[in-house]
N, C-alpha and C positions, 0 to 999 in steps of 0.2 A: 504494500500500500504506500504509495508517493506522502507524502508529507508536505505543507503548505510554503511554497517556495516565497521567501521575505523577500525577493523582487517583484513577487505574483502579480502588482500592478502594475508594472513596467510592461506587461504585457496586452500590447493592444485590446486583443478577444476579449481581456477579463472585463473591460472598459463598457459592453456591450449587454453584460449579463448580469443576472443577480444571483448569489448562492440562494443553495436553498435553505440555512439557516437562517440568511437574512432577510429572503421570502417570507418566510415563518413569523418572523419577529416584526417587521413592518404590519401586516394582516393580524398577528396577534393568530394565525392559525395553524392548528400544529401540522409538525412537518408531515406526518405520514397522510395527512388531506393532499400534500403538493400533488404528487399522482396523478390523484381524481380531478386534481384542476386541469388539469393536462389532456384527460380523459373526454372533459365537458366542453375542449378546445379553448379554455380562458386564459391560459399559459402557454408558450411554446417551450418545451425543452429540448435543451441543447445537450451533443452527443458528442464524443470522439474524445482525444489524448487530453484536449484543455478540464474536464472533470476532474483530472489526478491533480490539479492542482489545489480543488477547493475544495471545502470542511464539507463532510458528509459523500464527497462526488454526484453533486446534484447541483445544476445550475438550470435557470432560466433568461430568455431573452429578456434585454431589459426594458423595452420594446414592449412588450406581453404584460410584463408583470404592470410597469406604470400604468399601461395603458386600461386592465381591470381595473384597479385600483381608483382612476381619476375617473373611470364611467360609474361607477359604485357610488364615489362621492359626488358625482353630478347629479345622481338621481334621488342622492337624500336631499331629504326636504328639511329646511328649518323644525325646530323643536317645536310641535304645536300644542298650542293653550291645555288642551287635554291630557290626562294622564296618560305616558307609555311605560311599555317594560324595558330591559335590555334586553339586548338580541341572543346573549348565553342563556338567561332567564328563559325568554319565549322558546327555545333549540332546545327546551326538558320536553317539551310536547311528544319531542319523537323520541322519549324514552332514555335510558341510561345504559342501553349497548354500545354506546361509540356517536357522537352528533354528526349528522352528515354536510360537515360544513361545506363540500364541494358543491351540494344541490342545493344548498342553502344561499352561496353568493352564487350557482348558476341562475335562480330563480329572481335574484335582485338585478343583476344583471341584466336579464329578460325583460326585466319590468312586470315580473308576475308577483313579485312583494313590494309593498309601498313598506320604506325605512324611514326613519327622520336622525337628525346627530343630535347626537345625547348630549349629554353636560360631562361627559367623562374627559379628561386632560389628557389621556394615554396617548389619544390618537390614533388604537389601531381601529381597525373595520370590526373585530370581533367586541370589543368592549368601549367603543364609541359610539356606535348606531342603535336605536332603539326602534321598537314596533309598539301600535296603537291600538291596532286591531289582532287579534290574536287567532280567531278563528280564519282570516284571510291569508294571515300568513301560513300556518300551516297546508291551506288548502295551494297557495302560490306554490311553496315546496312540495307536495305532492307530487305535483307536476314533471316534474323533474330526479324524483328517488326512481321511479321508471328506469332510468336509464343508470345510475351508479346509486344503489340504495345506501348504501354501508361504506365507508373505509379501513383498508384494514390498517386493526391497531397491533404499533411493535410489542415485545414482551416490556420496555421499558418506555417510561411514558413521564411525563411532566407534570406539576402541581396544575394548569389548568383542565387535560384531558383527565385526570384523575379525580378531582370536582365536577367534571359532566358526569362520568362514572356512576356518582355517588348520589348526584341529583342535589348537589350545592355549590354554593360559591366558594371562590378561592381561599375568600375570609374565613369561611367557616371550616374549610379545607386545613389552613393551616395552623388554627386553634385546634382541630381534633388531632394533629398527628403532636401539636405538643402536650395538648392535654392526654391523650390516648395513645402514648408513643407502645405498650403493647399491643396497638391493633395497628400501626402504619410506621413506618423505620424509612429513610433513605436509604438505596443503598451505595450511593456514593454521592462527591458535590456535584456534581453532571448536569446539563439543562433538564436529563431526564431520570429521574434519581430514585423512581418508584417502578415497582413491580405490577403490571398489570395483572397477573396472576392472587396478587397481596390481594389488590381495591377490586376484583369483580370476587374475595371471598368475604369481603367484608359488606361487600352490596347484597352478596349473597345473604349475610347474618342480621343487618342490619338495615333498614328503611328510615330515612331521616325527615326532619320537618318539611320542608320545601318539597319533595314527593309527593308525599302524601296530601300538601295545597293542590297540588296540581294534580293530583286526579280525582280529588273531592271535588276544588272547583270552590275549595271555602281560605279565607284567606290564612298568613302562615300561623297568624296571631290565635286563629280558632282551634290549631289543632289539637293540640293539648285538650282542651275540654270536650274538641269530639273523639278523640279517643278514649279520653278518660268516661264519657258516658257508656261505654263501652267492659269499662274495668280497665285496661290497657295504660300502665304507667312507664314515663320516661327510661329506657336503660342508659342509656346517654344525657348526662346532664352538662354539658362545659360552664356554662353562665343559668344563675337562676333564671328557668322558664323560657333560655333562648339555647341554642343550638343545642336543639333536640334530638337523638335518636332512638328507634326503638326497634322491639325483636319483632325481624318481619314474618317469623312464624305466628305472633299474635298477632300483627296487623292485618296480612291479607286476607282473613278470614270476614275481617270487621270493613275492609273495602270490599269484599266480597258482595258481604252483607248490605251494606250503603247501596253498591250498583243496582240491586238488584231492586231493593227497596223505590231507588229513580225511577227503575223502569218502568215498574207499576205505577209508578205517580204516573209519567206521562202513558202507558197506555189509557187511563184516566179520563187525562184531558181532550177536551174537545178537538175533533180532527182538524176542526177550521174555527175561527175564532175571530170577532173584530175587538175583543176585550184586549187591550195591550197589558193588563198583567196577568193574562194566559202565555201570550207572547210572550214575556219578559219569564215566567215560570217554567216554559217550554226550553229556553236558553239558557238557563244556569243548570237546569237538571241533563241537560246536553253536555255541559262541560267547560259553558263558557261563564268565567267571571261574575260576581253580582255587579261590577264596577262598568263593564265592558255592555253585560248586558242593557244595565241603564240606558247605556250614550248609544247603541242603536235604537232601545225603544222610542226613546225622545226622536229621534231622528234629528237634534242637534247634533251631534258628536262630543256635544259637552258634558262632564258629569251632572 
């Protein structure tokens, strides 16, 4: 394996490309998604002897990658008056097997999701852009898991793909592995210093607050008391009453139970209905937000 030559800029080619570490780290998206951007045509990669020069041996045109990156940002919209999510937040919809961030900015891209820029300082695409509408976005993305559903994830993995894993954020990510260092260890200083194998046996053991918001559909502040109607108390306590986690042997029995509970509601309800808090009943038992459903019932957009 070549090693990174300290005149590497001295060389024309290098001038034209982007590694793929620093692909990663500009988008804020992790490397093993580069591929599939590659796949969806939104990068071009480059091939031949100039890869032995750079970290990982993965480069793209630099051509390719700006040029994503400034359509992405042209198509976000100012931050509007309404509340949104982040876009890692709104990417739990499709689960804690891996986020498929290639069909996720292929579908922004498209113009099949409306984004807006957040308030986030980072600057990247992953943790700067937010969404408004939750159920459109998803269905934008649909569109496009069609063709590359999944990415595959390496054995070693990063504190951000490790928090989609788990179905929380990075914060909460790196308060459980100090608070909980028997359940997650680095194993080394690396960008990627966690075990994939470790966090899908701990996703395995454990279901954490923000999960469980998102597939009740009730906010993250509520969960505790709807599990607890349940009997179902905290195993995870990091901070009083916040960053929760619990055994998901007792939880999915109790979503279980919830879904099932919905469905009978809405078989229920009226098939057609000009009552707008049938509407509005019909949507949060659906899966979307009580917040979210407001601001389409008004047909404002406002809360």
């Amino acid at each position: 394996m070549l090693s990174i030559n300290p005149d590497a800029h001295s060389i024309p080619e290098l001038d034209h490309m982007h590694w793929g570490v620093e692909m990663a780290r500009k988008g804020g998206i992790p490397r093993y998604a580069l591929d599939s951007l590659t796949d969806f045509k939104l990068i071009v990669p480059l091939t031949g002897p100039i890869l032995g020069l750079v970290p990982g041996h993965a480069g793209y045109t630099k051509s390719s990658v700006e040029g994503l990156a400034d359509r992405i940002w042209r198509l976000a919209l100012p931050n509007p008056s309404q509340p949104t999510i982040s876009l890692t937040v709104a990417a739990r919809r499709f689960g804690t097997d891996g986020t498929p961030w290639a069909a996720i900015l292929a579908a922004i891209a498209a113009g099949d999701v409306c984004v807006f820029r957040g308030r986030d300082k980072r600057g990247t695409l992953r943790q700067s852009l937010t969404v408004a509408d939750l159920d459109a976005f998803v269905a934008g993305v649909r569109k496009h898991l069609s063709r590359r559903t999944t990415d595959n994830l390496p054995d070693r993995i990063g504190a951000p793909t490790a928090a989609e894993l788990l179905g929380i954020n990075e914060a909460f990510f790196y308060r459980l592995i100090a608070g909980r260092p028997d359940l997650i260890r680095k194993k080394d200083d690396g960008p990627t210093p966690f075990s994939r194998n470790e966090i899908a046996s701990v996703a395995k053991r454990f279901v954490f607050a923000p999960e469980v918001a998102v597939r009740t559909g009730e906010p993250n502040k509520r969960v505790r008391n709807l599990l607890g109607e349940s009997g179902v108390v905290p195993a995870i306590a990091l901070q009083p009453n916040r960053d929760l986690g619990y055994a998901r042997s007792e939880v999915e029995p109790v979503l279980i139970k919830l879904s099932a509970e919905r469905e009978r509601l809405l078989a229920n309800l009226p098939a057609s209905s000009d009552d707008v808090r049938v509407a509005l009943i019909r949507m949060v038992m659906s899966g979307t937000s009580t917040a979210a459903a407001v601001r389409k019932g008004s047909g404002t957009g406002k809360p």
